[in-house]
N, C-alpha and C positions, 0 to 999 in steps of 0.2 A: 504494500500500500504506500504508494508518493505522495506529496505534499496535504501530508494528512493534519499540520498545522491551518489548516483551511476547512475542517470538517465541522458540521455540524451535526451529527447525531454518532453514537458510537458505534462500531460493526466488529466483531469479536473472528480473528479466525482462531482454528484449532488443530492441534496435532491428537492422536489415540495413541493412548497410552493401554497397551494390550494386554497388559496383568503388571499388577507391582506389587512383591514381599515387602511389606513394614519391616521395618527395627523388631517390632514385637511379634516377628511370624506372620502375619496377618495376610494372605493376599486379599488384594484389591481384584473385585470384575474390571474388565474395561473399561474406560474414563476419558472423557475429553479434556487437555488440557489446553486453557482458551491463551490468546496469547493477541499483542498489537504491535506494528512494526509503525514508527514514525519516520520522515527523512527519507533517506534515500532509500530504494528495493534493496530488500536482501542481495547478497553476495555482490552488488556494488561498490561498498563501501567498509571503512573500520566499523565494526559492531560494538555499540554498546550499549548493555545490560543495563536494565534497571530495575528493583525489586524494590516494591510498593511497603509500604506500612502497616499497621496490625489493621486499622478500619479501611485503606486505600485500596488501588485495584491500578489494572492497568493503563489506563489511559491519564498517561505522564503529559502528554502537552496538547494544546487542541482546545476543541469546544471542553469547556469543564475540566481542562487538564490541572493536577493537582500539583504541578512542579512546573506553570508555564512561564513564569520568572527567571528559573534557570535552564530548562530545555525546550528548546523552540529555535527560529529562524534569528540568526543572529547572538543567539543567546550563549551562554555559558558552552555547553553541550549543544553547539551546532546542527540543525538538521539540515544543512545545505552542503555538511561537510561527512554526516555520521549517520550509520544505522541505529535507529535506537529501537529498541527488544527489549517489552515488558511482557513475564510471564505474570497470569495472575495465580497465588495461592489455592493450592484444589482447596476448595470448601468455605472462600471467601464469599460464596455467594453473589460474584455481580456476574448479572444473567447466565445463571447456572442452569443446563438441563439437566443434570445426574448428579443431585448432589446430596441424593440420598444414602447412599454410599455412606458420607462424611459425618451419618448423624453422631455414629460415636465420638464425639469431639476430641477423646484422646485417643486417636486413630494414628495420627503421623506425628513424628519429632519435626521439630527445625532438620533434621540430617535426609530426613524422609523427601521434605519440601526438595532441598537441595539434592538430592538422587533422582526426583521426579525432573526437576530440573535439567539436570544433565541428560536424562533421557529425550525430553526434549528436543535440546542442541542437538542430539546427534541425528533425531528426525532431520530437522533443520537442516539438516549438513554443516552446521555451525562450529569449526573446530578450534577456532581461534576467537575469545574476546578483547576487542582494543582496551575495554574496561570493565570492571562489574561494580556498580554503584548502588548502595543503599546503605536506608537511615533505617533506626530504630530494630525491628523484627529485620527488616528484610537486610539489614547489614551481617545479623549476625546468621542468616541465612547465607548471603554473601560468603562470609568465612566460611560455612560448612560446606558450599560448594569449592571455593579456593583450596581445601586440603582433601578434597571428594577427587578433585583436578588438578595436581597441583601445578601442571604446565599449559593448562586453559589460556588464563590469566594475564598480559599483559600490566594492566593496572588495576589490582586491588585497592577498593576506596570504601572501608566502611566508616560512616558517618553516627554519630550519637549512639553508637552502639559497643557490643562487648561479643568476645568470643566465647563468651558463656555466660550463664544466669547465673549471677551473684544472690550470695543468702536474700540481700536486701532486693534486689528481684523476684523473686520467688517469694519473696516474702508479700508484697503485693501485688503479684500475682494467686496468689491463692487468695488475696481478699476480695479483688475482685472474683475469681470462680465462686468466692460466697453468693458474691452479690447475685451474681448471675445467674443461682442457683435456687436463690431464696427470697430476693426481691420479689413485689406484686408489679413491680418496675421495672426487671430488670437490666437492659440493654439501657434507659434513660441511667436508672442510678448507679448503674458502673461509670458512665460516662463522667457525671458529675465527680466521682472519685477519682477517676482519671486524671480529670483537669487537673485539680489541685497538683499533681506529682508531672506534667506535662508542663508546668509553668513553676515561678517563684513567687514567696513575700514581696520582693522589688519589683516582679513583674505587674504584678495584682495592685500595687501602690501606684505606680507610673499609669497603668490602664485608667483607675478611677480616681484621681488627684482631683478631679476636679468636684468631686460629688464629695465638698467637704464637711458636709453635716453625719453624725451618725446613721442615721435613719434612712438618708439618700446612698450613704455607700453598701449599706444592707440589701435594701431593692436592688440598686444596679450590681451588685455581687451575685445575688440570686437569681435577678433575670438573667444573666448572662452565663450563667451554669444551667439554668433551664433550659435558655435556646439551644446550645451544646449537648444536652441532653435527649431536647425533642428532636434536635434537626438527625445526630445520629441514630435514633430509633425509627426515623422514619423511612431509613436510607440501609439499614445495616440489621440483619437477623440475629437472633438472638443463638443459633445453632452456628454461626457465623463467628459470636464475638467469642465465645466459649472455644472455640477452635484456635482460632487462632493466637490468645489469652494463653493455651497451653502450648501451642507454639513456641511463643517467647519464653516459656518460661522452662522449654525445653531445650534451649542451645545451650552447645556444650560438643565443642571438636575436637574433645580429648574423648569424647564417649566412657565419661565416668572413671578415665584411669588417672585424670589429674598430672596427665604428661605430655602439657605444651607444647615442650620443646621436640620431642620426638612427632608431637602431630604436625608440625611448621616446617621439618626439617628439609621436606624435599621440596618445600613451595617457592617456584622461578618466580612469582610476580613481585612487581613494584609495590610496595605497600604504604601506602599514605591513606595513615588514621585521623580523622578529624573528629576533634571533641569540644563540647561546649563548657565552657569554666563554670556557668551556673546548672548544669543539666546535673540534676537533684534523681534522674533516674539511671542512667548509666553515668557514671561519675567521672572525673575529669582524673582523679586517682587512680581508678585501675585502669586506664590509657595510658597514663604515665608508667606504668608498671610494665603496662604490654610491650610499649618501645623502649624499655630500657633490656628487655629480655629479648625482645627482636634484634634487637643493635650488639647484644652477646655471639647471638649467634650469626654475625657479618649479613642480615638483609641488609635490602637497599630500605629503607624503613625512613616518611617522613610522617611529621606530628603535625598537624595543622590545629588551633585553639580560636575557636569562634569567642569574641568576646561579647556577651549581651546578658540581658538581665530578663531572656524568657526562657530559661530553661532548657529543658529539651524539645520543644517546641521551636527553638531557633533554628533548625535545619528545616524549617517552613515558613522562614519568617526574613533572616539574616543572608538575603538570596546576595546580597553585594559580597559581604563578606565572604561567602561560600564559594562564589563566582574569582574573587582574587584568592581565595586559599588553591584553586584547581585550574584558574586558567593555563597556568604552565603547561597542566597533561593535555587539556583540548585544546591547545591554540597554537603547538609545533608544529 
């Protein structure tokens, strides 16, 4: 599909994926995995990957594109110069025909996503990516494919993310599977907890400064956790957030042996981490930790630190900032 930054409705193609063994044994029946190419036709141009977020999907730039700030026509991530290839998450739910399959919401790891993945590419005939780009879930999906391939790869770029779920991940991530479990609400009221751990105190201060009565900053804190809450239950199933929820809370590419450095050891890509200083949910600490273990073992390993005061939310927000930490890789 070409000059699809000009689209106005969304059209989904797909590869069949013809049985796939889980982590946990499980096979899968047959399955379509849906996917969007932006920019130039495949096998045109350098490809580059992009993996969507725990409520996103695939359509990166365009009519309703959720990243059209940084990928698009002229943008960060060129589509006059790039392939860009988003697959979406089986079980994401945007316009899914068989996605009943996925009811068991802890059906597939993050390693799972990332082996479906690669299956994919190689429908594709895709054997080479110029890049694999993702925030939050779809980064640390990102790593699980990076060490799935570890000669795919080009430029590894995960963003607000971590190559595993730390305690304090897991930690709320099971609060939301509460919510989500036990709520009369519950796709709105996970969202609403969401937010809070998606932004900061400073963030939340700077948005309503201006609502300087008590009473005014209560309403406008509320409405605006409400909208975010109506707007993603209107938009996003509730077999969907559960899913994916255990996703994230599933990375981890050591696969439980808690050895790093032997899971990294044969990965050729460039690896430039980017982390947010206030991102209260993947921490700006254990990045620092990654690249000082990376840099032991002689990768090519660069650190990029978004400075802002929303969190982890700024890898949707901080698109200038984002745009000068990676121009270097999209603009030689």
């Amino acid at each position: 599909m070409s000059g699809v930054d000009q689209i106005t409705s969304v059209k989904l193609n797909s590869v069949t994926i013809e049985s796939y063994k889980t982590s946990k044994g499980i096979i899968l029946p047959e399955f379509n995995l849906s996917y969007q190419i932006f920019g130039k036709p495949l096998h045109t141009a350098p490809v580059v990957m992009v993996n969507h977020a725990l409520t996103g999907n695939s359509t990166v730039c365009g009519f309703d594109g959720w990243w059209n700030d940084f990928v698009g026509s002229k943008k960060c991530i060129d589509t006059n110069r790039f392939t860009v290839l988003s697959f979406n998450i089986p079980g994401n739910g945007y316009l899914e025909e068989n996605s009943d399959i996925f009811l068991d919401y802890k059906v597939l790891s993050a390693y799972d996503v990332a082996s479906i993945f690669s299956k994919g590419l190689q429908i594709l005939e895709v054997s080479e990516l110029f890049a694999l780009i993702g925030g939050s879930v779809g980064g640390g999906i990102a790593w699980e494919l990076a060490v799935l391939q570890p000669d795919l790869i080009k430029n590894l770029i995960p963003i607000a993310t971590d190559w595993k779920a730390t305690n304090w991940l897991r930690a709320n991530c099971t609060i939301q599977e509460q919510i989500l479990l036990n709520s009369a609400n519950p796709v709105h009221d996970a969202r609403l907890h969401a937010m809070t751990l998606y932004r900061t105190p400073a963030s939340m201060k700077a948005k309503f400064s201006k609502n300087n009565t008590e009473s005014k900053r209560k309403d406008t804190v509320d409405s605006w956790l409400f909208h975010h809450g109506e707007r993603l239950k209107s938009r996003f199933g509730l077999a969907s957030y559960k899913m994916l929820n255990y996703i994230l809370s599933s990375i981890d590419i050591t696969k439980g042996t808690d050895d790093f450095e032997a899971s990294v050891s044969n990965l050729t890509s460039d690896i430039h981490i980017v982390s947010i200083n206030s991102d209260v949910f993947f921490t700006l600490g254990e990045d620092v930790e990654t690249v000082e273990r990376l840099r032991s073992l002689n990768k090519n390993i660069t650190h990029h630190i978004i400075d802002s005061i929303h969190g982890h939310d700024a890898f949707l927000i901080e698109f200038e900032q984002l745009s000068i930490c990676l121009n270097t890789i999209f603009k030689n």
